[in-house]
C-alpha positions in Angstrom: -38.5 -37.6 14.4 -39.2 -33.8 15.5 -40.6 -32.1 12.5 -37.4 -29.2 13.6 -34.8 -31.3 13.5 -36.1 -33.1 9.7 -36.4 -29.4 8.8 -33.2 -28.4 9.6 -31.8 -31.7 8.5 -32.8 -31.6 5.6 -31.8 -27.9 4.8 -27.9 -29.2 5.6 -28.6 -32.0 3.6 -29.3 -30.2 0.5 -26.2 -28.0 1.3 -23.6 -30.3 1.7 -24.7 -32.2 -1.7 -23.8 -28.9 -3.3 -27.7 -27.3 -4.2 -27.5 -23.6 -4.2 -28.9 -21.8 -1.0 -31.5 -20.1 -2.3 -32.7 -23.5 -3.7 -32.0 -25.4 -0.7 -34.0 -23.0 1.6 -36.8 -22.7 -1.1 -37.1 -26.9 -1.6 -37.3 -26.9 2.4 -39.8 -24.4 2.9 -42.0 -26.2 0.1 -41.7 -29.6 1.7 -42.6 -28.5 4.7 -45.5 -26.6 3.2 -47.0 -29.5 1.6 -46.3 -32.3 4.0 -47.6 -30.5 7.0 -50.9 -28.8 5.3 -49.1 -25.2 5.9 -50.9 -24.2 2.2 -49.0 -24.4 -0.4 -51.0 -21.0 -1.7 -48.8 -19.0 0.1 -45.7 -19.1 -1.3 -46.5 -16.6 -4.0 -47.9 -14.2 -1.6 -44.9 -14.6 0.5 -42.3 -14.0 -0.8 -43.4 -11.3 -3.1 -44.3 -9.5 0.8 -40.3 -11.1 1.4 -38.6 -8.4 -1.5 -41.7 -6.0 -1.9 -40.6 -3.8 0.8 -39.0 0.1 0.2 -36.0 -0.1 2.2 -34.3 -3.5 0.3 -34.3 -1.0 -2.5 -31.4 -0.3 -0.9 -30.2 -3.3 -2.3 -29.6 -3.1 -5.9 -28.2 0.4 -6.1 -25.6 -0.1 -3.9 -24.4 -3.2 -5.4 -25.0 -0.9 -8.5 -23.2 2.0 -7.2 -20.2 -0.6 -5.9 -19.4 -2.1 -9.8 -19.6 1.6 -10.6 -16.9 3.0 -8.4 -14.7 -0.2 -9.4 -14.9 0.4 -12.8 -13.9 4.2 -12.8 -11.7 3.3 -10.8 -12.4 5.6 -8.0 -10.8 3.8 -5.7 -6.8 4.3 -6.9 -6.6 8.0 -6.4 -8.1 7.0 -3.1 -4.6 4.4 -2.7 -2.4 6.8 -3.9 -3.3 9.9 -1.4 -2.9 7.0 1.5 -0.2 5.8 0.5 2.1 9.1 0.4 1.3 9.4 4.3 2.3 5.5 5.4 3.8 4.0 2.8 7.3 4.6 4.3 6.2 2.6 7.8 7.3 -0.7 7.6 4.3 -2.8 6.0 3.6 0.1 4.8 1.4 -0.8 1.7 -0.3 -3.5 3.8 -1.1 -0.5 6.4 -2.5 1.5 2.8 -4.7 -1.5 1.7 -6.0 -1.5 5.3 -6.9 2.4 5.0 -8.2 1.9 1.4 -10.4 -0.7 2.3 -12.1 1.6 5.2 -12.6 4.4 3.0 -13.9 2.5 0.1 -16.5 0.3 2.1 -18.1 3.7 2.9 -19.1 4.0 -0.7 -19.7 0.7 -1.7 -21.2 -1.0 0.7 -20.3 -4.9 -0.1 -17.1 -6.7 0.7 -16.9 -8.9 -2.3 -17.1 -5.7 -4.2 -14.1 -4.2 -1.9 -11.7 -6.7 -2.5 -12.1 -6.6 -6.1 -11.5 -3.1 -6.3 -8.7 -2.2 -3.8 -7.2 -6.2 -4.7 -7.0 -5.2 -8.4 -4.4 -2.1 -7.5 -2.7 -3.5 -4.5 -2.1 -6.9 -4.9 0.1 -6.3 -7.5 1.9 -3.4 -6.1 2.6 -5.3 -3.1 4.2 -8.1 -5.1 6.1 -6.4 -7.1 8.0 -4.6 -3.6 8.5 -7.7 -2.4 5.5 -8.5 -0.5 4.6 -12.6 -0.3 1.3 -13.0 -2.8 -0.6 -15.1 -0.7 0.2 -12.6 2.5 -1.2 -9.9 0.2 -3.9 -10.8 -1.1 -5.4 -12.6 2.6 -4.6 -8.8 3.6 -6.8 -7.6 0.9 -9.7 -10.1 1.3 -9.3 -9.4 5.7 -9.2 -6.1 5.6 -12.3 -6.0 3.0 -14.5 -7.2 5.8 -15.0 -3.6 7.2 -16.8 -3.2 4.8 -20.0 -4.9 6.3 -19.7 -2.4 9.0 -18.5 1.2 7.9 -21.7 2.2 6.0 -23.3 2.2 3.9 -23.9 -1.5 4.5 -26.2 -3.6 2.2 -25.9 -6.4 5.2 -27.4 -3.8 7.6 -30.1 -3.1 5.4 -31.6 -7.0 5.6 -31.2 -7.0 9.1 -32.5 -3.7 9.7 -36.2 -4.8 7.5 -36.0 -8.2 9.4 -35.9 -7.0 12.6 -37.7 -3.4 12.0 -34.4 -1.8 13.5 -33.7 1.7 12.1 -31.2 1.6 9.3 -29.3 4.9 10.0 -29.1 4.1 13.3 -27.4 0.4 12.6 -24.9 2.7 10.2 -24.2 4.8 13.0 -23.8 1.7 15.4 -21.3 0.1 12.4 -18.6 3.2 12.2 -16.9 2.5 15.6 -17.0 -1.6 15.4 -15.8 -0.9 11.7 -13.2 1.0 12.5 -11.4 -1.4 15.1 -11.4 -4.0 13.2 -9.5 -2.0 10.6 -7.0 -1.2 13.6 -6.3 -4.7 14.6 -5.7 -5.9 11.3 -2.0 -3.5 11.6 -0.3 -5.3 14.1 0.0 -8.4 12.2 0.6 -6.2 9.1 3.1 -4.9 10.8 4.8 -7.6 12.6 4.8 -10.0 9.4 6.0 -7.0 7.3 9.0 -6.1 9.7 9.9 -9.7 10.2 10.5 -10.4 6.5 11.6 -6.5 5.6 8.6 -5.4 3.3 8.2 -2.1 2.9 9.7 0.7 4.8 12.3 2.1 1.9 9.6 5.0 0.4 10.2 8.6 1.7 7.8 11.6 3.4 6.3 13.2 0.7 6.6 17.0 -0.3 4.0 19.4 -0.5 3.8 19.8 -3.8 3.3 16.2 -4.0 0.3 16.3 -1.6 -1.6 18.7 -3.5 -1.2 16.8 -7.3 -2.5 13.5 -5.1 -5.1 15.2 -3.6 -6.8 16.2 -6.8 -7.0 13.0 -8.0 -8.6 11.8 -4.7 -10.8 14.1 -3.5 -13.7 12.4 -5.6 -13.1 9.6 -4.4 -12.6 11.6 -0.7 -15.9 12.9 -1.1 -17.5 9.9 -1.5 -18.5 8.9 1.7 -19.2 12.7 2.8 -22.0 12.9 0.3 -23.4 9.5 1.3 -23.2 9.6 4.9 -23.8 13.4 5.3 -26.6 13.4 3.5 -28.4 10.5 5.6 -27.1 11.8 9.1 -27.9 15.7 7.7 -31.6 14.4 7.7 -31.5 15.1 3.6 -32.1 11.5 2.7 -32.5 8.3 3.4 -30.6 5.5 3.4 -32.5 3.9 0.8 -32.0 7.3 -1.5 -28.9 7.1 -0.5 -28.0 4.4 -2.9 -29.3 6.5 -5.7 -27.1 9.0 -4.3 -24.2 7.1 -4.2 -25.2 5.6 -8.4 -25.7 8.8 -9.6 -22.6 9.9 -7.8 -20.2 7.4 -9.5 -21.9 8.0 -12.6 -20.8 11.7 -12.7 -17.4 11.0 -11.9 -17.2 8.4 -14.6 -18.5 10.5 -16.8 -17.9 14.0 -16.4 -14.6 14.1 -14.1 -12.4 10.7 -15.1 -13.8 10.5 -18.2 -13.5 6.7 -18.3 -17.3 5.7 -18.3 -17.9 4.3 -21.6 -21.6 2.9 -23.0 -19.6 -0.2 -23.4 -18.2 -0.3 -19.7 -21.6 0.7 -18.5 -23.6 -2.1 -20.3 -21.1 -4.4 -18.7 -21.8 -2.9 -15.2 -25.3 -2.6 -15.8 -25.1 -6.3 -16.9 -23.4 -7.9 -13.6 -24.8 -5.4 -11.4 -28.7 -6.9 -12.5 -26.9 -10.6 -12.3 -25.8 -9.6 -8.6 -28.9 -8.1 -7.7 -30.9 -11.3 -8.7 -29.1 -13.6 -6.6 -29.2 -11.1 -3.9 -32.6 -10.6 -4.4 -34.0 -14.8 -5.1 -32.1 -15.2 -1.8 -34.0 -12.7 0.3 -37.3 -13.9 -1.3 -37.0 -17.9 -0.7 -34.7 -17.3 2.7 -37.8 -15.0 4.3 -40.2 -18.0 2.9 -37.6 -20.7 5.2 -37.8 -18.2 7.9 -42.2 -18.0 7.7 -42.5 -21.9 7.4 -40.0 -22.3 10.6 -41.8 -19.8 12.7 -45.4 -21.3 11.5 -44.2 -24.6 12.3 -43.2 -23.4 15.9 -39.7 -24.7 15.4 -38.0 -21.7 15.5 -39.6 -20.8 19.3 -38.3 -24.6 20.0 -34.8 -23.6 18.7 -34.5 -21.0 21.6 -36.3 -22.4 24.3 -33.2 -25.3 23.5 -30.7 -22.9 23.8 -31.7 -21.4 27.0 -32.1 -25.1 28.6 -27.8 -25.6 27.7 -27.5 -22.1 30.2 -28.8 -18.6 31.3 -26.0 -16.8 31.9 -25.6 -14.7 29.0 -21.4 -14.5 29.0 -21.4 -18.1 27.5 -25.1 -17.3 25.6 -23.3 -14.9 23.5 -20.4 -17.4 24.0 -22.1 -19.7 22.2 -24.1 -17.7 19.7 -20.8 -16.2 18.2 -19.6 -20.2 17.6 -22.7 -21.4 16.2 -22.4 -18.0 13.7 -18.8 -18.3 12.9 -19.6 -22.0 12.0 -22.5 -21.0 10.0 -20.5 -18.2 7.8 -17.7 -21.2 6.7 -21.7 -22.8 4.9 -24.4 -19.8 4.3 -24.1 -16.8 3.0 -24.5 -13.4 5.2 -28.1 -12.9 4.5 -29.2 -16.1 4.7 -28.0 -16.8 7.9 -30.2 -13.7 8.8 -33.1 -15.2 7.7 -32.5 -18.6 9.4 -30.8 -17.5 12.5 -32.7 -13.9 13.3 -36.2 -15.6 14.1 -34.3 -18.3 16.5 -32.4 -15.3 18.1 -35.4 -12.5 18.3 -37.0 -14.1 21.6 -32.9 -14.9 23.2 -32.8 -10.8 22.4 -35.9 -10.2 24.7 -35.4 -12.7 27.4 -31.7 -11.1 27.9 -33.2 -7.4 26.9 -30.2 -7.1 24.4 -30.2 -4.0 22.3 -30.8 -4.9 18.6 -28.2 -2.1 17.3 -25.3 -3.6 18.9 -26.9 -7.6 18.4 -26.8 -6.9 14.8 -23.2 -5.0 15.4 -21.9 -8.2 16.8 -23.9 -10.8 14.3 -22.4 -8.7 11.0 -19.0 -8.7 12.8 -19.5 -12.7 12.8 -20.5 -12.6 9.3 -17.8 -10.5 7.5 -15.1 -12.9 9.7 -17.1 -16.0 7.6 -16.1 -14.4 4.5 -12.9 -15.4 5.3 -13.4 -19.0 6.4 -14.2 -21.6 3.6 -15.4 -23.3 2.5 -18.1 -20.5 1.3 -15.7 -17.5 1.4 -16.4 -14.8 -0.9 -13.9 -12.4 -0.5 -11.1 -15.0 -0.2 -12.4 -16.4 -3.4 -12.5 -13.0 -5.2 -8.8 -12.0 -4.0 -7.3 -15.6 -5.1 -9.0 -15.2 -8.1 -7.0 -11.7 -8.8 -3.8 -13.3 -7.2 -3.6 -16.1 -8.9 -3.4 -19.2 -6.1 -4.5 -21.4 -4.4 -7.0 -21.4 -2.4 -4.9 -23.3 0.2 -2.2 -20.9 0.0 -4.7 -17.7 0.5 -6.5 -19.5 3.4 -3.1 -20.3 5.2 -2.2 -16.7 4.7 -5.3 -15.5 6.1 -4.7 -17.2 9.6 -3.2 -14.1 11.4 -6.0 -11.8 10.3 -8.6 -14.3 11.5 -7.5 -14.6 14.7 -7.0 -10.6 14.9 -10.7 -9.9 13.8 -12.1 -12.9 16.4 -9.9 -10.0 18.9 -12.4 -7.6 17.7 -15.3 -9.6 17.6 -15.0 -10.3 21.4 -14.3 -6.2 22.4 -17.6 -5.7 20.3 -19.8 -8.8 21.9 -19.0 -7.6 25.8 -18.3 -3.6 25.1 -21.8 -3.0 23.8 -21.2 1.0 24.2 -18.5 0.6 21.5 -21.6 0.2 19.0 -24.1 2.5 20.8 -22.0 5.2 21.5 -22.3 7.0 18.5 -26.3 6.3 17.4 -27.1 7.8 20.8 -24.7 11.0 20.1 -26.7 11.6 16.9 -30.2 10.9 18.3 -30.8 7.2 16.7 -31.2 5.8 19.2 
């Protein structure tokens, strides 16, 4: 049999018996090593070059600086402020936890890390207005996929050292995309809302009423001007950024809510470092999967394939957004980088695609698989908070899966809607 399809066959193999990813990529890439004479030698080498590189540092301070702003709870101010604006539209706290979820995935960076920190505050206060508990909390875990996009963005930070593709110019490249599929999320928000008579009963707030909110928000407000200004302002990079963005939360926590305890920040410490690890063993075996497939040629045979099924590139991207879609219901967002990046590198130079708006469009793909089991991470984190079934959150989820495959296409064949801004600010 061809050595590419054993590899990848036995890669699926190991998933579907239930070994973890970072295992299953890790016992493949040995296997291969040793049967094939590849040198087993290099494995240490490897994947220390795999994690040993500045800009993953990225990494671990913004999954840092995510648990932070959850636990301070930066994030309800943030509600609050939204909320006195368009909470009295019908669906009007759906249309809130849409906003929220923009403006919070531009200061932590992780979607997982979203939904835990907007689902905590408005799952409940949908329920308790009436709102259906599975609708809300697929609205939470859907709308929580911006957060891939609007940076800072720990998913563009793996593509951007795989494929040597400026960060801050993939940031720039993610506002736009991020922000549409925020905006197609509110039709069905508001059609499902109107049809069953949630929300709609609040009232325009007073001035007065403004001003009290807006104290309470504006650190969470500032957020994302701090982070983002200070890497478009040419102050600092992305990768200091992150420590930005830490020692940001921390003084908030500390200084201005007052709610940062030594016991709350052992505990954040404590998961963040667990996080980071898996993150981290991930990147390291995933780049060693990646090495061995090149080495082995089967990659290169992987995309000379594809171009023998067609070379028009309408049904190329046709068929690279299925086979991606498919692959975020089994892998994880970065390692389908790492297994799918070094198949679709030479499809990117053959068609002369830009790799802003390719990794636009492959993140897109990836935040819609954290909605589609059975590996869904952000549906397993809001049913979690909710309290049911997975069945029930997955059925819920339908409308807002078919509205962010809406997005998905405007992104794939309107590349200026991701290049558009990185060539206004000279990233491009």
């Amino acid at each position: 049999m061809d050595p590419g399809v054993l590899f990848f066959a036995l890669f699926f193999l190991l998933l579907f018996i239930g070994v973890p990813i970072a295992v299953s990529v890790g016992v493949t890439s040995l296997v291969f090593l040793w049967v094939y004479h590849l040198g087993i030698y290099v494995v240490s080498s490897n994947v220390f070059a795999n994690i040993a590189k500045f800009p993953l540092l990225a990494i671990p301070f913004f999954i840092l600086a995510g648990f932070i702003m959850d636990r301070v709870a930066i994030s309800r101010g943030l509600v609050k402020f939204i909320n006195l604006f368009i909470g009295p539209i019908p669906g009007g706290l759906g249309l809130v936890t849409i906003a929220g979820c923009v403006i919070f995935g531009a200061i932590s960076g992780t979607g997982p890390a979203d939904t835990a920190a907007l689902g905590a505050v408005m799952i409940p206060a949908m329920v308790n207005r009436g709102y259906d508990k599975g609708f809300a909390a697929a609205l939470v875990a859907s709308a929580s996929t911006t957060d891939v996009l609007i940076p800072p963005s720990v998913a563009f930070v793996v593509y951007g050292v795989i494929t040597e593709t400026s960060i801050g110019g993939l940031y720039a490249a993610g506002v736009i995309p991020g922000l549409i599929m925020g905006l197609v999320l509110v039709p069905p928000v508001y059609l499902i809302s109107k049809r069953n008579g949630w929300g709609g009963e609040g009232r325009v707030a007073t001035l007065s009423e403004i001003w009290k909110v807006l104290k309470e928000a504006i650190w969470g407000l500032m957020a994302p001007v701090v982070i983002l200004g200070g890497i478009y302002g040419g102050i600092f990079t992305p990768t200091e950024a992150a420590i930005v963005a830490v020692f940001y939360g921390f003084f908030v926590g500390v200084f201005i809510l007052r709610n940062l305890t030594l016991k709350i920040l052992y505990e954040i410490l404590r998961d963040a470092a667990i996080s980071t690890a898996v993150v981290m063993c991930v990147v390291a075996f995933a780049g060693l999967f990646a090495w061995t497939g090149s080495t082995m040629g089967i990659m290169d045979r992987a995309s000379k394939t594809l171009l023998t099924l067609t070379e028009n590139p309408i049904f190329v991207l046709m068929l690279l957004n299925l086979m991606l879609i498919v692959a975020g219901m089994l892998l994880d967002a970065i390692s389908i980088y790492y297994v799918f990046l070094p198949i679709f590198i030479p499809l990117m130079k053959h068609f002369n695609w830009d790799p802003m708006w390719f990794g636009v469009m492959m993140t897109v793909n990836l935040a819609i698989g954290t909605l589609t089991p059975p590996v869904a991470l952000n549906l397993y984190v809001a049913c979690n908070l909710a309290k049911i079934s997975m069945e029930r959150i997955s059925k819920a989820a339908i409308p807002f899966i078919l509205a962010l495959i809406v997005a998905l296409m405007l992104i794939t064949y309107i590349p200026s809607l991701s290049l558009w801004l990185p060539e206004l600010l000279g990233l491009h």
